[in-house]
VOVEX-286020 format. One record per residue: residue number from 0; residue in three letters; x, y negated, z negated of N, C-alpha, C in turn. Coordinates in Angstrom, 3 decimals, always signed. Layout:
REM VOVEX-286020
{pt NUM "ala" {X Y Z} {X Y Z} {X Y Z}},
...
//
This chain:
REM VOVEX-286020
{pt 0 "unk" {-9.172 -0.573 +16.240} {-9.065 -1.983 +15.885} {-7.826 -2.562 +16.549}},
{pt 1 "unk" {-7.953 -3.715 +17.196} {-7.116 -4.118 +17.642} {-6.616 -5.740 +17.473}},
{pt 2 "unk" {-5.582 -6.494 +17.194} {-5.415 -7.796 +16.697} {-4.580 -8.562 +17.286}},
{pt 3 "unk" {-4.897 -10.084 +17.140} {-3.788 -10.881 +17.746} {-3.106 -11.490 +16.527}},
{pt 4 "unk" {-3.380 -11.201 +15.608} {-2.838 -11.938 +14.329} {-0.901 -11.693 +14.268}},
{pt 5 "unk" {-0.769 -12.231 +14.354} {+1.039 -12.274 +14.957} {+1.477 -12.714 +13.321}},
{pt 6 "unk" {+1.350 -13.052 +12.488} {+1.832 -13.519 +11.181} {+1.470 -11.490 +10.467}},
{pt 7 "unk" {+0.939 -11.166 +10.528} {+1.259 -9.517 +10.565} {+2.050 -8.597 +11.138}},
{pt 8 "unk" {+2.886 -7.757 +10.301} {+3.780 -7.081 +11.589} {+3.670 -5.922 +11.019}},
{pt 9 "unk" {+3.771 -5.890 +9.652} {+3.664 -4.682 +8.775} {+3.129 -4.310 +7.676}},
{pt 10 "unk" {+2.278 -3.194 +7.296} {+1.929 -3.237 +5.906} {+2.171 -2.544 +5.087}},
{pt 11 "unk" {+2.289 -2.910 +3.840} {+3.245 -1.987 +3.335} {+2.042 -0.712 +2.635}},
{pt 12 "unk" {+1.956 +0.106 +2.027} {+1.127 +1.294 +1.779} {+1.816 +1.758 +0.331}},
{pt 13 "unk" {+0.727 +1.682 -1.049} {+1.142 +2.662 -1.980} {+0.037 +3.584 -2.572}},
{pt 14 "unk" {+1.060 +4.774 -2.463} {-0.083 +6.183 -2.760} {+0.601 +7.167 -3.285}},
{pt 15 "unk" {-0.138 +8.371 -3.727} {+0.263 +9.103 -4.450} {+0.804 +9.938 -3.288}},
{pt 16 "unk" {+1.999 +10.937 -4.156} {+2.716 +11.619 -3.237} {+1.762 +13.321 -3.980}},
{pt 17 "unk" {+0.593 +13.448 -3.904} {-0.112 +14.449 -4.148} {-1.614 +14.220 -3.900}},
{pt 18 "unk" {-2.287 +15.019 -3.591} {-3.444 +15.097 -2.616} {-4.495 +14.255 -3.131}},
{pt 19 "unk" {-4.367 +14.743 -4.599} {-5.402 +14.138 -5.503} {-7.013 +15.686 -5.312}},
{pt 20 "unk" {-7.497 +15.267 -6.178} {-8.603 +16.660 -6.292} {-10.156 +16.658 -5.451}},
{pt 21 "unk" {-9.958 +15.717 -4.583} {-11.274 +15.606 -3.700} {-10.649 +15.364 -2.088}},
{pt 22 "unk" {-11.150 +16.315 -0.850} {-10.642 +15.512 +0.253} {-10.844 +14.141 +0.578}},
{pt 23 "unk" {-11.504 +13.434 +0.267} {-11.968 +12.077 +0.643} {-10.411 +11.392 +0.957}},
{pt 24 "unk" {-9.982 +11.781 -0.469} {-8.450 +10.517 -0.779} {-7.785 +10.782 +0.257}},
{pt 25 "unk" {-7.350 +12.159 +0.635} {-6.605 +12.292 +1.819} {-7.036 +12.281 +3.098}},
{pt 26 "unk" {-8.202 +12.388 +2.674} {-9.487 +11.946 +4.830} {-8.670 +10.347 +4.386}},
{pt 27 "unk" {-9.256 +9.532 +3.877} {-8.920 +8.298 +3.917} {-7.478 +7.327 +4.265}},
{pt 28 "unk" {-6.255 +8.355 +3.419} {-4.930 +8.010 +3.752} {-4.810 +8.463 +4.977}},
{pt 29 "unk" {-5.162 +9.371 +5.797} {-5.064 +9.523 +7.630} {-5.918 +8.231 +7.847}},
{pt 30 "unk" {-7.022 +7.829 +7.699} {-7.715 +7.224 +8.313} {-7.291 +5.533 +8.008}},
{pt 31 "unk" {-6.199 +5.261 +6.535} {-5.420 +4.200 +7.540} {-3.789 +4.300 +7.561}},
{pt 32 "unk" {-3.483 +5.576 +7.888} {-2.431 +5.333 +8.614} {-2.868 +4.891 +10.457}},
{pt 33 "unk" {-3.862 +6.021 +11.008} {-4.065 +6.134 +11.961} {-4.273 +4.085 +12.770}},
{pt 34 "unk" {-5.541 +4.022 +11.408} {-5.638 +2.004 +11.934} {-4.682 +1.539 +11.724}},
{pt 35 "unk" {-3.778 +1.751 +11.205} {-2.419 +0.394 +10.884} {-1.553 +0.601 +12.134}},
{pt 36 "unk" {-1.741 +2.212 +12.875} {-0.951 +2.292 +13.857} {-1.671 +1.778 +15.207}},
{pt 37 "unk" {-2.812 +1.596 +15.077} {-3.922 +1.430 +16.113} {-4.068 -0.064 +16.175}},
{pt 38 "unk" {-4.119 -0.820 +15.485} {-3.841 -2.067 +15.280} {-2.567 -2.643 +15.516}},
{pt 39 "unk" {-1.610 -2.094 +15.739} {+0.036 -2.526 +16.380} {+0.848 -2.671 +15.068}},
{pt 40 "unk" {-0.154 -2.274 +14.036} {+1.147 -3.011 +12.628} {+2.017 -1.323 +12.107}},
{pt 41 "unk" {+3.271 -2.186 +11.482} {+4.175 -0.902 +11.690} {+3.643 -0.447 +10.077}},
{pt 42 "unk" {+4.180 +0.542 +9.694} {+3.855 +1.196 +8.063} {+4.891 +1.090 +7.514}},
{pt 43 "unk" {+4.639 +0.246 +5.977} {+6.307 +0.927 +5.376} {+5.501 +1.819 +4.056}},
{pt 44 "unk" {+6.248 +2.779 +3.288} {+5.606 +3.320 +2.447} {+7.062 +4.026 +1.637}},
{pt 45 "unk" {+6.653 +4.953 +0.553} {+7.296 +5.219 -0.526} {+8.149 +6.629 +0.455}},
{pt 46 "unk" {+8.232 +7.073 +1.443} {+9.166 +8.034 +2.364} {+8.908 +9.406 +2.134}},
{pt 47 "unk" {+8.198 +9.842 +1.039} {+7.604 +11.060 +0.928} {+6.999 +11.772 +1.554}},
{pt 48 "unk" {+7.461 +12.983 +2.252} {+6.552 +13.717 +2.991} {+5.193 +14.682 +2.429}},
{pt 49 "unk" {+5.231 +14.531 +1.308} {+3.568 +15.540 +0.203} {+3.011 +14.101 +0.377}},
{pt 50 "unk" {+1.503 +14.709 -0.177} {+0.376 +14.082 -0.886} {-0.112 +12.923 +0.391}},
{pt 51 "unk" {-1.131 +12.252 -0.104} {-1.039 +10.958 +0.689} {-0.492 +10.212 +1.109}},
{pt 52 "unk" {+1.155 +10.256 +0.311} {+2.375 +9.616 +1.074} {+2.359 +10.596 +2.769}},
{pt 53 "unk" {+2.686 +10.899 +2.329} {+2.376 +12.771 +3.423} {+1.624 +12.133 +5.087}},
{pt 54 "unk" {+0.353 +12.093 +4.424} {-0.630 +12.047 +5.277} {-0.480 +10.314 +5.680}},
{pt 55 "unk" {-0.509 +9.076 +5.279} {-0.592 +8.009 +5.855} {+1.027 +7.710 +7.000}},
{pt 56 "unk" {+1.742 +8.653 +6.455} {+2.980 +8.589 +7.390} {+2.634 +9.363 +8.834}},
{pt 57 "unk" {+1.950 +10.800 +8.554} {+1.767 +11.253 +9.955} {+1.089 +11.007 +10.671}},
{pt 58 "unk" {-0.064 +10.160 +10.250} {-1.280 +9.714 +10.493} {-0.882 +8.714 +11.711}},
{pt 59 "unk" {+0.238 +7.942 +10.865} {+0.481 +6.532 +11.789} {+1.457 +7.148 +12.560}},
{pt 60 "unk" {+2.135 +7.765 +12.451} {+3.194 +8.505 +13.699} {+2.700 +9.109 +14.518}},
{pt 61 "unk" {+1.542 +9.809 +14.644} {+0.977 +10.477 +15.296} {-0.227 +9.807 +16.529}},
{pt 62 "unk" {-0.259 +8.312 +15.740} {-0.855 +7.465 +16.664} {+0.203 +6.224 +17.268}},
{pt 63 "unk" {+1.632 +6.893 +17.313} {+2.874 +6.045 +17.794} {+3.606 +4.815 +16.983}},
{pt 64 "unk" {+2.778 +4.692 +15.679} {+2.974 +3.502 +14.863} {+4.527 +3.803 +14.754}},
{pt 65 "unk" {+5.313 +2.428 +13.990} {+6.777 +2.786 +13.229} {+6.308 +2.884 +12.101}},
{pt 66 "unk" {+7.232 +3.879 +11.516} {+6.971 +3.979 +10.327} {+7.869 +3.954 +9.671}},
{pt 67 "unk" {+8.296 +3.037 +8.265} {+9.584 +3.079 +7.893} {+9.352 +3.331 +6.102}},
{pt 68 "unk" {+10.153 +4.694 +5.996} {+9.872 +5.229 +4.587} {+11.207 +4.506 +3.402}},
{pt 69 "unk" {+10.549 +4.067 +2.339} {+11.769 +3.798 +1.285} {+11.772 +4.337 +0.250}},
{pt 70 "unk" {+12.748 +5.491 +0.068} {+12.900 +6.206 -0.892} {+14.206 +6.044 -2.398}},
{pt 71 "unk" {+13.458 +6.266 -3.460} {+14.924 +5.855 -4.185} {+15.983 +7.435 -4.210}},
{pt 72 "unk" {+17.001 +7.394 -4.488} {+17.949 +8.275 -4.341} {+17.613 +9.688 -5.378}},
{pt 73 "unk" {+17.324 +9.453 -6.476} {+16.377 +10.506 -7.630} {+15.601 +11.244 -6.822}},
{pt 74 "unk" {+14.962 +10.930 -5.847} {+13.849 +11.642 -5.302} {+14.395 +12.330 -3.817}},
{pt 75 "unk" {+15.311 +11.596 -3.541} {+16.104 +12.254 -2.298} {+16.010 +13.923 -2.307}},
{pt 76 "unk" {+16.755 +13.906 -3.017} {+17.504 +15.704 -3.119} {+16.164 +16.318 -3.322}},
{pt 77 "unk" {+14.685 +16.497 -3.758} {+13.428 +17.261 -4.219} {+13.123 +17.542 -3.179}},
{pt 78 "unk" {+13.477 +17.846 -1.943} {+12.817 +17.929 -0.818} {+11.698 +16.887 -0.665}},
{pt 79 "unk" {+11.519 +16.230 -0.741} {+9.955 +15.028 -1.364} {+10.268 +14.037 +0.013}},
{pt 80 "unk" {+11.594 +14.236 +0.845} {+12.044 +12.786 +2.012} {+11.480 +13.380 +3.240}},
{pt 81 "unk" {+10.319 +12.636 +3.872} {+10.179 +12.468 +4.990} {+11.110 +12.592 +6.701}},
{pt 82 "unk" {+11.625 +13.019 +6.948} {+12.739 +13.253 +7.960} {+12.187 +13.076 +9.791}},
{pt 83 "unk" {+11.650 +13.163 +9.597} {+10.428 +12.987 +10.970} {+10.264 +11.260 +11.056}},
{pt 84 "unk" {+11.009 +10.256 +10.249} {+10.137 +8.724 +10.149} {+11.020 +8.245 +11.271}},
{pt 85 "unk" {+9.950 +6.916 +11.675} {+11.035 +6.233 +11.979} {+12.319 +5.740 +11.277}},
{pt 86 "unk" {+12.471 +5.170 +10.326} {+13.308 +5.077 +9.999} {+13.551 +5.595 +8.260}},
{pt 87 "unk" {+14.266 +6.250 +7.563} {+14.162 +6.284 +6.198} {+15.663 +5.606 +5.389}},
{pt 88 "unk" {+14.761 +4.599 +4.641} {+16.032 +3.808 +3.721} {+15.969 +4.531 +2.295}},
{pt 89 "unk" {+17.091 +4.949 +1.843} {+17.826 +5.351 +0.555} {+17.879 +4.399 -0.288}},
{pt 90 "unk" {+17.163 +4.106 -1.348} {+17.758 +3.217 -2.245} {+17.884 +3.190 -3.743}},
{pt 91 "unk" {+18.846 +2.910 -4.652} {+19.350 +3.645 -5.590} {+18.494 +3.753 -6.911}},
{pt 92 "unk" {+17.434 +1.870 -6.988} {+16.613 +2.865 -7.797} {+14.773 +2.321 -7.538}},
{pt 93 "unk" {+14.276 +2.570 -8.384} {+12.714 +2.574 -7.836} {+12.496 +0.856 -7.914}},
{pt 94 "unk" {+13.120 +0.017 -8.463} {+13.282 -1.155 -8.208} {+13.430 -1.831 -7.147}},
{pt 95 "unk" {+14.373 -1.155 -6.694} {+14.985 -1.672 -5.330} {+13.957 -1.214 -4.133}},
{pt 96 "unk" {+13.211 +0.057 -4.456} {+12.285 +0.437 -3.108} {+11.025 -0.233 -3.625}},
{pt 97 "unk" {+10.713 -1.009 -4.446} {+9.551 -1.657 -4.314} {+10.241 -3.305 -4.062}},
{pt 98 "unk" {+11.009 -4.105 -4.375} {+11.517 -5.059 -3.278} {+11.548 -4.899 -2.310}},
{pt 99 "unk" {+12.044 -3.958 -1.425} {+12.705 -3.218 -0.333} {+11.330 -3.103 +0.693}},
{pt 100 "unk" {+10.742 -2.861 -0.057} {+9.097 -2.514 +0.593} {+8.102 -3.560 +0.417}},
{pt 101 "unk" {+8.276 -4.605 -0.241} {+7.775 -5.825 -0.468} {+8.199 -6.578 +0.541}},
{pt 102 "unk" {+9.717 -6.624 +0.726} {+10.679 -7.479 +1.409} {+9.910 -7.095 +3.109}},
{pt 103 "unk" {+9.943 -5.727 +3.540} {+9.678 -5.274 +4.990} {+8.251 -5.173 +5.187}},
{pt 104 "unk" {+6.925 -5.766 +4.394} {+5.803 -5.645 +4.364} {+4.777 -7.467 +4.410}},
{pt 105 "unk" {+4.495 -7.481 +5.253} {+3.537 -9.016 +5.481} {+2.217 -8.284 +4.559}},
{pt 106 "unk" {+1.806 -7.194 +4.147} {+0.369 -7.137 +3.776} {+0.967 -5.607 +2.510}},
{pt 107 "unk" {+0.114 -5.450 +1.654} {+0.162 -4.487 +0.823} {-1.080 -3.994 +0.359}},
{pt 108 "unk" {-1.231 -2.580 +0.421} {-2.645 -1.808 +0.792} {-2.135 -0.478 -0.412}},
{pt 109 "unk" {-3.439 -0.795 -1.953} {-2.930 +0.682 -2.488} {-4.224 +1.724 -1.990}},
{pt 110 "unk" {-3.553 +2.830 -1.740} {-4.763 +3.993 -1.650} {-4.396 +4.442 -3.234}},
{pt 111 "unk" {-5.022 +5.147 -4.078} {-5.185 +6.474 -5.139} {-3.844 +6.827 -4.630}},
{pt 112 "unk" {-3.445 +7.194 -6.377} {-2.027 +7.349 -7.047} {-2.219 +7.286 -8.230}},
{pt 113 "unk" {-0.802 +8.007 -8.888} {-0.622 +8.021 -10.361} {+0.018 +7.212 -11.088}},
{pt 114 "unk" {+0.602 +6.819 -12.115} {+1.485 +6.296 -12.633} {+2.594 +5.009 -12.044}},
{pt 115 "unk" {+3.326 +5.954 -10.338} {+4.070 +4.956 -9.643} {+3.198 +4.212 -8.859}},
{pt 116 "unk" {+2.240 +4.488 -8.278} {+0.987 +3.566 -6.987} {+0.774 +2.798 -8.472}},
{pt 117 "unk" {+0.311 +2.696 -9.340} {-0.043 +1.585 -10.713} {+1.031 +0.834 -10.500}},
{pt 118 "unk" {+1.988 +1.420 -10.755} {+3.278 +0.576 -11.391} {+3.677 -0.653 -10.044}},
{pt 119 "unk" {+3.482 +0.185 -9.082} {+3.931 -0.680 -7.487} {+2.695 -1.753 -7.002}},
{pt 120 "unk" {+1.425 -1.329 -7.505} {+0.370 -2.047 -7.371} {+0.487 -3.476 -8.581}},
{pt 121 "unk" {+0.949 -2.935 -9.513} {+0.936 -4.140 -10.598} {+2.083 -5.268 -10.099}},
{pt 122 "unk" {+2.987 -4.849 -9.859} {+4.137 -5.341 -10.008} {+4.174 -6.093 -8.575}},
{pt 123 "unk" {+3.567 -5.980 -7.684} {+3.317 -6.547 -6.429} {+2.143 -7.481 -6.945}},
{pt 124 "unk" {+1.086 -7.527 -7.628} {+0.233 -8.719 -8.131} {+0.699 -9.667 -8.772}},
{pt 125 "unk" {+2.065 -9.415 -9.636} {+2.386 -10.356 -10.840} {+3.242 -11.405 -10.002}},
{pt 126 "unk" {+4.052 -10.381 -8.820} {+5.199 -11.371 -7.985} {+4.078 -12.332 -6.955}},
{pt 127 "unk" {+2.472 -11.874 -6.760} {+2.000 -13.022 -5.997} {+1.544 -13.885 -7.362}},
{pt 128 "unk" {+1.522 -13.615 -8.320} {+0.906 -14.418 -9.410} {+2.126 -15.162 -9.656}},
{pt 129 "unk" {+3.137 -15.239 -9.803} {+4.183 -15.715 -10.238} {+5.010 -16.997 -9.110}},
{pt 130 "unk" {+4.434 -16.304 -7.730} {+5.248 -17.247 -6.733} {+5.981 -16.581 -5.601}},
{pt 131 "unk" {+6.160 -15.246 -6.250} {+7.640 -14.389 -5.780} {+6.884 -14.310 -3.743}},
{pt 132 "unk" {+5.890 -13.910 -4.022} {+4.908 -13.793 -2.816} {+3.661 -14.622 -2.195}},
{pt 133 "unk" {+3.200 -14.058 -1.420} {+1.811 -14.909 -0.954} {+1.365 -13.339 -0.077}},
{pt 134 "unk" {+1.610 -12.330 -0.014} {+0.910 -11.589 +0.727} {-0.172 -11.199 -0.185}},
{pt 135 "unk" {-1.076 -10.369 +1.279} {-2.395 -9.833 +0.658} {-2.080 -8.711 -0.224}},
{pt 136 "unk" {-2.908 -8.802 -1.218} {-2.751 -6.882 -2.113} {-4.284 -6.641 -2.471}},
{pt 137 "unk" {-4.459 -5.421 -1.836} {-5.317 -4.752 -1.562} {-5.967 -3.281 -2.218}},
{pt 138 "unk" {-6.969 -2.832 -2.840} {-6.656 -1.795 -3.011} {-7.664 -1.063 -2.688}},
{pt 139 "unk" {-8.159 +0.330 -1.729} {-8.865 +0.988 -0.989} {-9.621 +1.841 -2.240}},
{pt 140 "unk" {-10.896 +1.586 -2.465} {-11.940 +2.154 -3.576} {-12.712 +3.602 -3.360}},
{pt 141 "unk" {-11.736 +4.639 -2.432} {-12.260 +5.864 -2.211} {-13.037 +6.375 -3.462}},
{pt 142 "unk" {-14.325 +6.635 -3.174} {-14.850 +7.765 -4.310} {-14.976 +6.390 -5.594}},
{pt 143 "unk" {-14.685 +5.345 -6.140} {-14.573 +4.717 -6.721} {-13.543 +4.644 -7.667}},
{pt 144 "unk" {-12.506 +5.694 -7.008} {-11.146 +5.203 -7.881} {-10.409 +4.447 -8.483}},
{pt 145 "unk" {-10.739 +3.336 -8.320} {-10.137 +2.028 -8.808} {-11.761 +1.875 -9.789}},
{pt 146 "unk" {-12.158 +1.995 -10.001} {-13.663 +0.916 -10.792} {-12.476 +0.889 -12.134}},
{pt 147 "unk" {-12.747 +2.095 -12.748} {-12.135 +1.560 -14.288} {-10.879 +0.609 -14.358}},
{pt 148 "unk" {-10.075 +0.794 -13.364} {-8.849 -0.206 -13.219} {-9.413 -1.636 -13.495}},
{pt 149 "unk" {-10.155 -1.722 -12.196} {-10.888 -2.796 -11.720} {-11.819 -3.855 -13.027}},
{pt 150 "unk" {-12.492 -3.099 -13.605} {-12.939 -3.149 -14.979} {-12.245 -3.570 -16.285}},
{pt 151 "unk" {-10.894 -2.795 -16.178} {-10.174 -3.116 -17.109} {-9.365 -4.891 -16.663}},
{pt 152 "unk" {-8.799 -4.853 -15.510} {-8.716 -6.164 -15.171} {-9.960 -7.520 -15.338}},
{pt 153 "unk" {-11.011 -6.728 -15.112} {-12.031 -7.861 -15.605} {-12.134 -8.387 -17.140}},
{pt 154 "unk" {-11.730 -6.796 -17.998} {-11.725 -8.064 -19.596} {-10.332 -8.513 -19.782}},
{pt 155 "unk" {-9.219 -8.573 -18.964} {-8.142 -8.867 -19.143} {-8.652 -10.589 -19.027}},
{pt 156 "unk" {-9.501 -11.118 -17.406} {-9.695 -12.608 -17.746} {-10.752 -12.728 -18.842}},
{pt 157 "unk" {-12.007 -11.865 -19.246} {-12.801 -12.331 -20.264} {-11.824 -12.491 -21.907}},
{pt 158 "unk" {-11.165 -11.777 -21.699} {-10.014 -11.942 -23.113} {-9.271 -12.923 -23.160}},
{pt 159 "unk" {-8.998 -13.983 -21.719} {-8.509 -15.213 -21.539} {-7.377 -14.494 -21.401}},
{pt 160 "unk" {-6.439 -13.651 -21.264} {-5.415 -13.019 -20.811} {-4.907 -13.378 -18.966}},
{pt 161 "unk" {-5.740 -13.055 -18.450} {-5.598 -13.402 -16.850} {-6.723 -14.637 -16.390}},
{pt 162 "unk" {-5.952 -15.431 -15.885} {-7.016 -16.755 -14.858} {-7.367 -16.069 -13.923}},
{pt 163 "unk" {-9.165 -16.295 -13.941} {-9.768 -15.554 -12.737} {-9.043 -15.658 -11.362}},
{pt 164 "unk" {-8.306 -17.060 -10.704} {-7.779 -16.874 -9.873} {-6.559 -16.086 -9.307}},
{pt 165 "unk" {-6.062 -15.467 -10.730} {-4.937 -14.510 -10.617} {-5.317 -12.900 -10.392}},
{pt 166 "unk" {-6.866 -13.214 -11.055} {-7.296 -11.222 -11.096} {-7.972 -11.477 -9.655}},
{pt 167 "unk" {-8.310 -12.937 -8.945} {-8.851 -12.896 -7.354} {-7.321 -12.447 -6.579}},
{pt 168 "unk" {-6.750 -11.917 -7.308} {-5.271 -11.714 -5.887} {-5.714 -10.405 -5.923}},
{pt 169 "unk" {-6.100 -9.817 -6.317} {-6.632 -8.212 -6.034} {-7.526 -8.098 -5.398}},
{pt 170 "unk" {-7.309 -7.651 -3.592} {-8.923 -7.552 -3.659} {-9.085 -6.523 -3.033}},
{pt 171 "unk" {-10.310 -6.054 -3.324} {-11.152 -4.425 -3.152} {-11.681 -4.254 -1.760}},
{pt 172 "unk" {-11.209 -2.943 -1.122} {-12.160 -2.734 +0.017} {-12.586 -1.349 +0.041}},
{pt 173 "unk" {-13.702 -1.170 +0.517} {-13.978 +0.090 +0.211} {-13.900 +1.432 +1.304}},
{pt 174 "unk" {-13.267 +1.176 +2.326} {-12.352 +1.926 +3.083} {-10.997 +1.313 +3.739}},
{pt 175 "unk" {-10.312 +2.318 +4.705} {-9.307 +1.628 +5.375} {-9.606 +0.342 +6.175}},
{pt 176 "unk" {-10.728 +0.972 +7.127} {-11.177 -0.565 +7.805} {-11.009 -2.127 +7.378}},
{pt 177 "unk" {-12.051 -1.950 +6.381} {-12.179 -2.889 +5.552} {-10.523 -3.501 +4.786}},
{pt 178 "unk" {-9.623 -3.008 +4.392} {-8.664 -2.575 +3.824} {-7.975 -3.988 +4.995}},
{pt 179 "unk" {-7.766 -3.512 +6.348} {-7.271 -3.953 +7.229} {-7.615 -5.148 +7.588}},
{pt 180 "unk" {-8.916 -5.415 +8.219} {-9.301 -6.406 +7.691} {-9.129 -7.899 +7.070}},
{pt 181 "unk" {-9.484 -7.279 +5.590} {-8.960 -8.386 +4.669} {-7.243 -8.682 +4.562}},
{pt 182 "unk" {-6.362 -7.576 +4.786} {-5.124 -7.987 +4.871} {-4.997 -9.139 +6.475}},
{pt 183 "unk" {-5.740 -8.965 +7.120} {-5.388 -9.931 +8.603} {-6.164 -10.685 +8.022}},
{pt 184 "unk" {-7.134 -11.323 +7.507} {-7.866 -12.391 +7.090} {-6.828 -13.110 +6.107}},
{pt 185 "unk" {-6.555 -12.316 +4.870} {-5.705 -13.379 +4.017} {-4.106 -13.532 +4.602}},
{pt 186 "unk" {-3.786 -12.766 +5.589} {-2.186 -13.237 +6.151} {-2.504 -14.724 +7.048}},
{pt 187 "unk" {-3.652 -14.607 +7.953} {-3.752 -15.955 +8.365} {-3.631 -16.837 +7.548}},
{pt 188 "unk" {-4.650 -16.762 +6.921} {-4.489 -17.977 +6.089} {-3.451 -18.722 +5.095}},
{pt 189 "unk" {-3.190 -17.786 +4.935} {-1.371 -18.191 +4.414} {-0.387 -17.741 +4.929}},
{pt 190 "unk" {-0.549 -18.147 +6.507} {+1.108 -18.139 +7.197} {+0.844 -19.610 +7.905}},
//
C-alpha cells in the first residue's frame, strides 16, 4: 500500500506485550507493522520487545519503517525495552507514554491486549470525545476480539450513557489493511 496522504506521518499502535493464545493475533501485528512501514508512515508504540508489541516493531523495521518506542521507566529495568528501535523514549509514568504517544501519532490503531491496550484504547477515545484530539482510533477485530468490547459499548449508548456519535469515534476494521485505510480516510478529512 502506498499513499499520498501527507496529513499522516505516523501511527501510533496499542497491543499486548504477549502473544495472546492463537497465531492469528501475532500473524496480524507483523502484518501491520509491515503496512505502516510500506505505506511510508513511521510506528510509535508502547517500546516493548515481547508479545505483539514485539512483533509490530520488527515487522515495521524490517520493512525500513521508523519506529519510535515509548516506554514508562517501571518497565525499563524487566528486560521488556526494545533496543534495536529507532528511537526509544523513557518516560516516568504510564501517563506520560500515552500523551507521549498520542502527542507523536496522526492515527491510533489497537491490535488485542490486556488491561493496558484497554486502558490506552479508552483513554485515547474520551480525549477525541472531549476535544483533546481529532485523530482516527481504530481497533483491528482479529478472530473477533473486540465483539464483546464492541457490544458492551453499544449498551453504553442504548443506556443513554454514550451519544452514538461518540461510540462512532471507534471504528472497527477487520484486518491491518483495512485498519490503514480508515486511519488515511478519517486523517483527511480532518486535517
Amino acid at each position: 500500500m502506498t499513499t499520498a496522504n501527507a496529513s499522516v506521518r505516523r501511527i501510533g499502535v496499542y497491543c499486548g506485550s504477549s502473544n495472546g493464545n492463537h497465531p492469528a493475533f501475532r500473524a496480524e501485528a507483523t502484518k501491520l507493522g509491515q503496512a505502516i512501514a510500506e505505506a511510508g508512515f513511521g510506528l510509535v508504540y508502547g517500546g516493548a520487545i515481547r508479545g505483539l508489541m514485539g512483533a509490530v516493531a520488527d515487522a515495521a523495521m524490517a520493512r525500513g519503517g521508523e519506529v519510535i518506542g515509548v516506554l514508562p521507566v517501571v518497565l525499563n529495568g524487566r528486560e521488556i525495552a526494545h533496543t534495536g528501535l529507532t528511537s526509544l523514549e523513557v518516560v516516568e509514568t504510564m501517563h506520560q507514554r500515552k500523551a507521549r504517544m498520542s502527542e507523536l501519532a496522526d492515527a491510533l490503531i489497537a491490535l488485542p491486549g490486556g488491561h493496558g491496550t484497554l486502558e490506552e484504547l479508552m483513554e485515547a477515545v474520551t480525549w477525541a470525545q472531549i476535544g483533546i484530539h481529532a485523530k482516527p482510533t481504530i481497533v483491528v477485530n482479529t478472530l473477533g476480539y473486540w465483539d464483546g468490547f464492541l457490544k458492551f459499548l453499544d449498551t453504553t449508548v442504548a443506556a443513554g450513557f454514550v451519544h452514538p456519535k461518540d461510540r462512532a469515534r471507534l471504528q472497527v476494521a477487520a484486518d491491518a489493511e483495512e485498519a490503514l485505510a480508515l486511519a488515511c480516510r478519517a486523517a483527511c478529512l480532518t486535517a
